[in-house]
NUZARO-284266 format. One record per residue (C-alpha): chain; residue number from 1; y negated, x, z negated. Coordinates in nm, 2 decimals. Each point is the difference from the previous one (the first is absolute). Layout:
<pts>
> A_NUM_Y_X_Z
...
</pts>
This chain:
<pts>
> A_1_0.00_0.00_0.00
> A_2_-0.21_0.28_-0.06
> A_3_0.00_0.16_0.32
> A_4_-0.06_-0.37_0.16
> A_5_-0.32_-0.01_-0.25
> A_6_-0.10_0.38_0.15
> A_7_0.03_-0.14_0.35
> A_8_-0.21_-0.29_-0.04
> A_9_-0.28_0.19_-0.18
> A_10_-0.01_0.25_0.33
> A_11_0.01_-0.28_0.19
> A_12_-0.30_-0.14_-0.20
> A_13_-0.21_0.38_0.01
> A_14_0.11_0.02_0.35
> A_15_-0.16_-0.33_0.11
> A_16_-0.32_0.08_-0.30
> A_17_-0.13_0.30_0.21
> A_18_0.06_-0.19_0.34
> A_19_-0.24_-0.23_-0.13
> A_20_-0.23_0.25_-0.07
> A_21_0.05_0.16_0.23
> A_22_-0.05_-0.29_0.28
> A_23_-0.31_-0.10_-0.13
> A_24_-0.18_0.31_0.07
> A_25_0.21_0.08_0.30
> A_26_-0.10_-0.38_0.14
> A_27_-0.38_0.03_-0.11
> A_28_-0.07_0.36_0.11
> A_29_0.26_0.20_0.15
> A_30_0.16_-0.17_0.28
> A_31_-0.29_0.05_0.22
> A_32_0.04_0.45_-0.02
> A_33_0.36_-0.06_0.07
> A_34_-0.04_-0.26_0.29
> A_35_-0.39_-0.01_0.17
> A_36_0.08_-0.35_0.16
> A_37_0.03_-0.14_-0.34
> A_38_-0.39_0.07_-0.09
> A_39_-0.19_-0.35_-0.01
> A_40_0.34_-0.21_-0.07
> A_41_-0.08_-0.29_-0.20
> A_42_0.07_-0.12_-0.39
> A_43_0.35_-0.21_0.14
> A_44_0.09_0.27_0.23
> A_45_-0.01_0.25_-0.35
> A_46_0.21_-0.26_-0.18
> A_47_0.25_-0.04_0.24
> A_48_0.05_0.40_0.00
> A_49_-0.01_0.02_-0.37
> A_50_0.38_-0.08_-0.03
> A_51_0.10_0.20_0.25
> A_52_-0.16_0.30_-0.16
> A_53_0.07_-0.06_-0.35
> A_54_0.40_0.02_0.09
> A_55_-0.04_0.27_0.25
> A_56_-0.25_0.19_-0.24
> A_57_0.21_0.34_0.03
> A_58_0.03_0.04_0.41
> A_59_-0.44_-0.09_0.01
> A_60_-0.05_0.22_-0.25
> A_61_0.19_0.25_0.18
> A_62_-0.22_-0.09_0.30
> A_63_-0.33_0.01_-0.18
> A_64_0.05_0.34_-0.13
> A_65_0.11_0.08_0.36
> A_66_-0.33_-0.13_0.12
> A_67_-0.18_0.15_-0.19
> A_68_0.10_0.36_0.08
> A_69_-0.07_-0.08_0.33
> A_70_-0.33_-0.06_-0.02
> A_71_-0.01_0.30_-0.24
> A_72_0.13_0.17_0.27
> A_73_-0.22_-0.12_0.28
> A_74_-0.28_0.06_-0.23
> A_75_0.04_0.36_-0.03
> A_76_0.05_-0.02_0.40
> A_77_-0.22_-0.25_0.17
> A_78_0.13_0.11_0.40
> A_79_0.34_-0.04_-0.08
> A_80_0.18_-0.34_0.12
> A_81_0.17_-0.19_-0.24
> A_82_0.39_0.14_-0.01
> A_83_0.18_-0.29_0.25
> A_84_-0.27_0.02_0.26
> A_85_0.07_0.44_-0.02
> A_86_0.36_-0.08_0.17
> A_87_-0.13_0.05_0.37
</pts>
């Protein structure tokens, strides 16, 4: 029973930081991962926020990815992003 109690409360933290996560990921950081997504309205945001509260560990993944990118394009302002340098 114990280890069903354990699973339950990961569950719980698991879906707790998705939350969190999802409501700053829905307000503020869809639009550096995807530029279409600037401008989208309120319902748009709330339809996402599901989406991205149980899928919070693959865009977090992708936000960090992002964001070295532009790091990275930063420092280097000529050079194309890295799947338009395949020629």
């Amino acid at each position: 029973m114990d280890t069903i109690k354990f699973f339950v409360q990961l569950f719980y933290i698991y879906l707790l930081v998705g939350i969190v996560f999802a409501l700053v990921f829905v307000w503020r950081g869809i639009a550096k991962i995807d530029d279409s997504a600037k401008g989208i309205s309120w319902k748009t945001r709330l339809f996402l926020f599901p989406g991205s509260a149980a899928l919070w560990p693959f865009l977090l993944q992708k936000s960090v990815q992002a964001a070295r990118q532009r790091a990275a394009s930063a420092k280097n302002p000529g050079q194309k992003p890295f799947l338009n340098n395949i020629d």
